[in-house]
C-alpha positions in Angstrom: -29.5 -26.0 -17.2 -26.9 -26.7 -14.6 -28.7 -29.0 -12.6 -30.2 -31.3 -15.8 -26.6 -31.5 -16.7 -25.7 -32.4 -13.3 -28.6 -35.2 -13.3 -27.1 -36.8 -16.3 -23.6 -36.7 -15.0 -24.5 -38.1 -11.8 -26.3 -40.8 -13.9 -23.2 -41.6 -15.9 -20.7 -41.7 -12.6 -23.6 -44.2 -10.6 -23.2 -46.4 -13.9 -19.2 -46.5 -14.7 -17.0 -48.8 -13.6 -14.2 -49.0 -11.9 -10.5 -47.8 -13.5 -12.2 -44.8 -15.2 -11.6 -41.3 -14.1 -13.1 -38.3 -13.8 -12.7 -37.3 -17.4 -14.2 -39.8 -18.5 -17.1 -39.7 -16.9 -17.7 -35.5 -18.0 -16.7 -36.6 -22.2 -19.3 -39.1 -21.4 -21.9 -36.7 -19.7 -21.4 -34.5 -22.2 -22.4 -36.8 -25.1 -25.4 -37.6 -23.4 -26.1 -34.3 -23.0 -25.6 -33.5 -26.8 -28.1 -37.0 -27.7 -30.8 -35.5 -25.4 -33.8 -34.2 -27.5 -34.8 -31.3 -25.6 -31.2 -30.0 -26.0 -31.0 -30.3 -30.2 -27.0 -31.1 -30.4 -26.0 -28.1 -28.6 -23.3 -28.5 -26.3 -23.2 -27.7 -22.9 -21.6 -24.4 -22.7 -22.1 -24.0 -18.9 -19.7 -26.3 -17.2 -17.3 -23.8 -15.6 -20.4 -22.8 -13.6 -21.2 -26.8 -13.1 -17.7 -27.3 -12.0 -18.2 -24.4 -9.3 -21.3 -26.0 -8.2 -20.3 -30.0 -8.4 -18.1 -29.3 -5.6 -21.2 -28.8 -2.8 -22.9 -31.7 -1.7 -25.9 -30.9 -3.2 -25.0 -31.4 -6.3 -22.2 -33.9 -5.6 -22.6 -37.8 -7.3 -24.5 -40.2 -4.6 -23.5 -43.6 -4.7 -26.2 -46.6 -4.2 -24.9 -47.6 -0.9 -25.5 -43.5 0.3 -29.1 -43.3 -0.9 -30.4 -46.3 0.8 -28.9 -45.4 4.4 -31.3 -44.9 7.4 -30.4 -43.8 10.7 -31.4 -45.8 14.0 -30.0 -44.8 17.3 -27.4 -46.3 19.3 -26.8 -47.6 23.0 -27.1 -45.0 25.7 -24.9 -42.5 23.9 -27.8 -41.2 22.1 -25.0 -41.5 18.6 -26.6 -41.9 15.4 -25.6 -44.4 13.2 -26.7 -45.8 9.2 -28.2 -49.1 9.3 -25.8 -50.6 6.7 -22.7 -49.8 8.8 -23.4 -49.7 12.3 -19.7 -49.3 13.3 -19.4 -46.1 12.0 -21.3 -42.7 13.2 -23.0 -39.8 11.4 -20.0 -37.9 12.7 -17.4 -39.4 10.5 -19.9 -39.9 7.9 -20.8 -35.6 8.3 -16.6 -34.6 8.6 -16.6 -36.3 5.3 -19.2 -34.7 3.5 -19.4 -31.2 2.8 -21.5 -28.3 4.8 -24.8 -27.3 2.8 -25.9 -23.9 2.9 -28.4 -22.8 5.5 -31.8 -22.9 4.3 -34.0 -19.6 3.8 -35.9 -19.6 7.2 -32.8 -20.0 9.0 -30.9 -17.1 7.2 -34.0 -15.0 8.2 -33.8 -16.1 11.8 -30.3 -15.1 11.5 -30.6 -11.6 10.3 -33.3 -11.2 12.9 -31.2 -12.1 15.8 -28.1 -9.8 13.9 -30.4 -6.9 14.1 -31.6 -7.3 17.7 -27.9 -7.7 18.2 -27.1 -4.4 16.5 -29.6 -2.5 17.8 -28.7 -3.7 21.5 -24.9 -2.9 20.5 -26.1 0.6 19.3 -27.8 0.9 22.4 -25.1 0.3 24.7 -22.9 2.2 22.8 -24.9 5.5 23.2 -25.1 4.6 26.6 -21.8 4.9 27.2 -20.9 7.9 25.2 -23.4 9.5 27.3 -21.4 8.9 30.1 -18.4 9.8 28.7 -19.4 13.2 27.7 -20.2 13.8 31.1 -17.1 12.3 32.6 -15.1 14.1 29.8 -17.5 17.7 30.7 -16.8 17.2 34.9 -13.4 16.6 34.0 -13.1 20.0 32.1 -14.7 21.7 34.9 -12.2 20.6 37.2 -8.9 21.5 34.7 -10.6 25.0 34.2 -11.0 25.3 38.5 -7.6 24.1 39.5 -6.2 26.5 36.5 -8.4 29.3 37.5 -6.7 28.7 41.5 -3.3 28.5 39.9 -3.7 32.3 38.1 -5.3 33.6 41.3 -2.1 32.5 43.4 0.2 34.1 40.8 -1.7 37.5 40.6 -2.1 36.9 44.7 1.8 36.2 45.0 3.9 38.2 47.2 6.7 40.4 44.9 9.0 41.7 47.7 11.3 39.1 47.9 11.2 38.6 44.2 14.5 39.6 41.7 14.5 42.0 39.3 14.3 39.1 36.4 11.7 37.2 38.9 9.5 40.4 38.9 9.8 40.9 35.3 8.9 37.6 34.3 6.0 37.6 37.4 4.4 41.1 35.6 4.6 40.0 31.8 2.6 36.5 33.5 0.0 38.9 35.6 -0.5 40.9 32.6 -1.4 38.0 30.8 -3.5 36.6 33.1 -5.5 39.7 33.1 -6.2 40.2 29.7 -7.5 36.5 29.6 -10.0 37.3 31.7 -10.6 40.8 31.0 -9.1 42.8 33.8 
């Protein structure tokens, strides 16, 4: 519905002249819309959903000049340029214009190449978890040595020289020591 309404505006815009505007041209399009017979007087009820669409450039008004252009190579750039204006390039001609949507093959080509993507993101990040668990593991091994060193010097440590509050404070740690690991 959309695009057959589209066709007649376009149709109305490439045969208006100049000093009308825009709203013009849609109360025209829609009364040629109404005086089709396929339509039966209806009007057309979808043109917030035509005005969402009139805005990409496939759907956008084409003027004479547009439809007729071909493209022929430059000098030794290797630019492209339209036949009826030679001074300017497809690259103005494309800043102007707006971007169509990728076409289906290319959106699955896409996806492809996002999943080989993931998976060799996935892949790399198992990697290195792996080797963080075992950095983290050799890690803990060497925390639990040094602390296991550490309780051996204090139960090994030489009281005589000690104070009484030094002694006190030296048994209360040995005792705890010990029933850590189940002396």
């Amino acid at each position: 519905m959309t695009s057959l309404f589209n066709g007649i505006y376009n149709k109305v815009h490439s045969q208006w002249g100049s000093g009308c505007n825009d709203a013009d041209i849609l109360v025209k399009a829609h009364e040629e819309w109404m005086t089709e017979p396929k339509n039966k007087n209806k009007p057309f009820k979808y043109e917030h959903v035509w005005r969402i669409l009139a805005e990409c450039q496939k759907f956008a008004p084409q003027s004479i000049d547009h439809r007729g252009m071909k493209k022929k190579k430059t000098s030794a750039s290797g630019k492209y340029t339209s036949s009826s204006n030679p001074e300017m390039s497809v690259d103005e001609d494309e800043e102007r214009s707006c971007s169509r949507p990728i076409g289906q093959k290319a959106a699955k080509r896409k996806g492809k190449n996002k999943l080989a993507a993931y998976e060799e993101l996935k892949e790399s990040i198992d990697k290195n978890m792996e080797e963080f668990t075992v950095y983290t593991q050799q890690k803990l091994e060497e925390i639990r040595s040094h602390n296991r060193t550490r309780e051996y010097q204090i139960l090994m440590k030489d009281t005589t020289a000690m104070t009484q509050e030094q002694l006190r404070i030296h048994v209360h740690l040995c005792d705890e020591i010990k029933k850590k690991w189940g002396i």
